[in-house]
N, C-alpha and C positions, 0 to 999 in steps of 0.2 A: 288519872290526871283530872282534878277539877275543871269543868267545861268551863269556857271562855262566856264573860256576861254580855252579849253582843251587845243590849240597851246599853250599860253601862258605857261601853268602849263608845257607843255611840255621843253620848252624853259629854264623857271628855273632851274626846275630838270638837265639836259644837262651841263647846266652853275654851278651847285652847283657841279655836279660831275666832270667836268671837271676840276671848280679850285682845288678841292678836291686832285686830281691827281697830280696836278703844284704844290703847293704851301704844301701841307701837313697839310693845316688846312681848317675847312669852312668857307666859307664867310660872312661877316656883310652884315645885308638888306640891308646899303645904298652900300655897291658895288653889290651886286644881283641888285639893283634898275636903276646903273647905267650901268649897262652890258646888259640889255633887255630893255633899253630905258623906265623903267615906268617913269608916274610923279607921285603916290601917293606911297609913301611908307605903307601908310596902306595896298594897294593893294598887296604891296610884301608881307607882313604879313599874309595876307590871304590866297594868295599862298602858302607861306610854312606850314602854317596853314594845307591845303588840304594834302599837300607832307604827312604830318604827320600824319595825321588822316588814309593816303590810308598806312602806314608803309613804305613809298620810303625813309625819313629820320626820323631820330629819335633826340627826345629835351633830355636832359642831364637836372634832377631839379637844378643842382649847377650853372648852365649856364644863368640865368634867359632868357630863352627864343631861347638860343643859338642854334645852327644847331652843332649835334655831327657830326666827320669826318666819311668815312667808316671804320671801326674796323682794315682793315688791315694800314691805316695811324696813328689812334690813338693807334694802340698796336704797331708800331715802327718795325711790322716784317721784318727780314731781310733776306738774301738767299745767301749762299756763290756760288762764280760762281768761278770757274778756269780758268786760262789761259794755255791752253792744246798745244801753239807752233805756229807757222808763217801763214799768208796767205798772198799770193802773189797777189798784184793788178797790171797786167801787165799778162806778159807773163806765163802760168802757171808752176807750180815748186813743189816739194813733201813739205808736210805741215810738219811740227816739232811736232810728237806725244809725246810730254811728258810734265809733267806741271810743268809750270817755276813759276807760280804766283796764285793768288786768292784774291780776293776782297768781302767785303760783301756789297751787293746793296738793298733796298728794295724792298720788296717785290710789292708795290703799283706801280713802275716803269717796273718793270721787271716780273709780276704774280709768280706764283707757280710753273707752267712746269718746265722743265727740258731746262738748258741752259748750253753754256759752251763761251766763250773768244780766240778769235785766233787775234793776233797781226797784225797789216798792214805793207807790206813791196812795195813800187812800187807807180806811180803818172797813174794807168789807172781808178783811179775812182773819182779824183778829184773835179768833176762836183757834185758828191752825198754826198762832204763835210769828203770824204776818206782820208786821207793823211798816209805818212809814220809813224810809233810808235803808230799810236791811235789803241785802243782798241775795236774791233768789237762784241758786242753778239748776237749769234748766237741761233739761235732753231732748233735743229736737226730733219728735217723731213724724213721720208720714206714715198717712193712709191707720189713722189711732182706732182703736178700737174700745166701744167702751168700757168701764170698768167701773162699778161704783166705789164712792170713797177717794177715786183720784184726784191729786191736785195738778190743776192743769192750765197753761197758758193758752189763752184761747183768743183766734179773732175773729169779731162780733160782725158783720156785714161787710166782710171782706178787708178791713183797712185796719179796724179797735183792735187792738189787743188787750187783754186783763185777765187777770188769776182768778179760775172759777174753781169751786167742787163738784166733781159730776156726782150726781142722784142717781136713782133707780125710785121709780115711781111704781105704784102695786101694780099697776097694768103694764107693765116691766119697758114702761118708755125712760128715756136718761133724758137730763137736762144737765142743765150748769147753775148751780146759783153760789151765793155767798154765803158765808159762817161767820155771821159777826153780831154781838148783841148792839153793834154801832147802827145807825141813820145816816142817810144822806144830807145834803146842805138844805133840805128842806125837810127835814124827820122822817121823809118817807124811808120804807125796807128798801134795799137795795134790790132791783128786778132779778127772776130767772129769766134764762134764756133755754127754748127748745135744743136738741142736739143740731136740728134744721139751722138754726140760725147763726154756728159758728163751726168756727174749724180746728181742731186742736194745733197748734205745730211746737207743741212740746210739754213735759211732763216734770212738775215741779221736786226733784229730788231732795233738795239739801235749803235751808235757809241760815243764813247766816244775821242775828239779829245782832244790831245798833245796843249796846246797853244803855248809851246816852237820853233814847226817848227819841222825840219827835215834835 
């Protein structure tokens, strides 16, 4: 018997889950076939064959043969998230604690945790596809730890809040700064701030931009 190509099996799986996520249904063999480069589509068959047999996905009998989605795509779960008031991308500024809005998003986008929506106001993160009006979701952490490359809601002397990128400095200290080719209201850069000087309470997942502009 020809050995099982464990990469390969691996590489389907990854790709079945991932369109899974994008798109909200699972994939036909021939796009699984053309996504990992096979040439036999028997071959994809088999694979998913395995997938199934090891329980990683499951066949539907109404489907002749079809790859069911994961449970939280096909039962349509959704999650009401709020829009709890302002955060500043710029200079930092006290955030707007009260909820203006709420939206229901799915679940398969956004998991189960606990999330909430603070509005963008300011041009200091424009580089991470931030713009003024779009809608930030956020995951509220404590006690953060840091990470470089994260996007993160941070507040600045107890009170500011505003969306930083945390750095990593070669003396491997982190800070917070901006990513934007924008100025402030006086052309200066927008400041860093030491990790000292602010407090994460939560980690910018998802943006949802305004196409309108600003």
């Amino acid at each position: 018997m020809k050995p099982i190509n464990e990469e390969r099996l691996q590489r389907v799986l990854e790709f079945i889950q991932a369109f899974e996520r994008e798109t909200g249904r699972s994939p036909k063999y021939r796009e699984i076939q053309k996504a990992i480069g096979q040439t036999s589509l028997n071959m994809v068959y088999q694979d998913v064959t395995r997938l199934r047999e090891r329980g990683l996905i499951r066949e539907e009998a109404n489907t002749r043969g079809g790859i069911v989605p994961d449970d939280r795509l096909a039962s349509g779960e959704m999650v009401n998230i709020q829009v709890v008031g302002e955060i500043h991308c710029g200079e930092a500024n006290d955030a707007i604690e009260n909820i203006t809005e709420s939206y229901l998003l799915p679940v398969s986008l956004v998991g189960r945790g606990e999330h909430m929506m603070l509005r963008a106001r300011g041009l200091s993160m424009t580089r991470r596809g931030i713009f003024p009006n779009d809608l930030l979701i956020i995951r509220p952490v404590t006690g953060y730890t840091p990470k470089a490359n994260d996007v993160v809601a941070v507040s600045i002397g107890g009170e500011e809040a505003c969306a930083k990128v945390v750095r990593k400095k070669e003396d491997g200290a982190f800070y917070f700064c901006a990513d934007s080719d924008e100025t402030d209201d006086y052309g200066r850069a927008f400041p860093d701030y030491s990790l000292k000087e602010g407090t994460v309470f939560g980690v910018i997942d998802f943006v949802f931009h305004d196409p309108r502009g600003y």
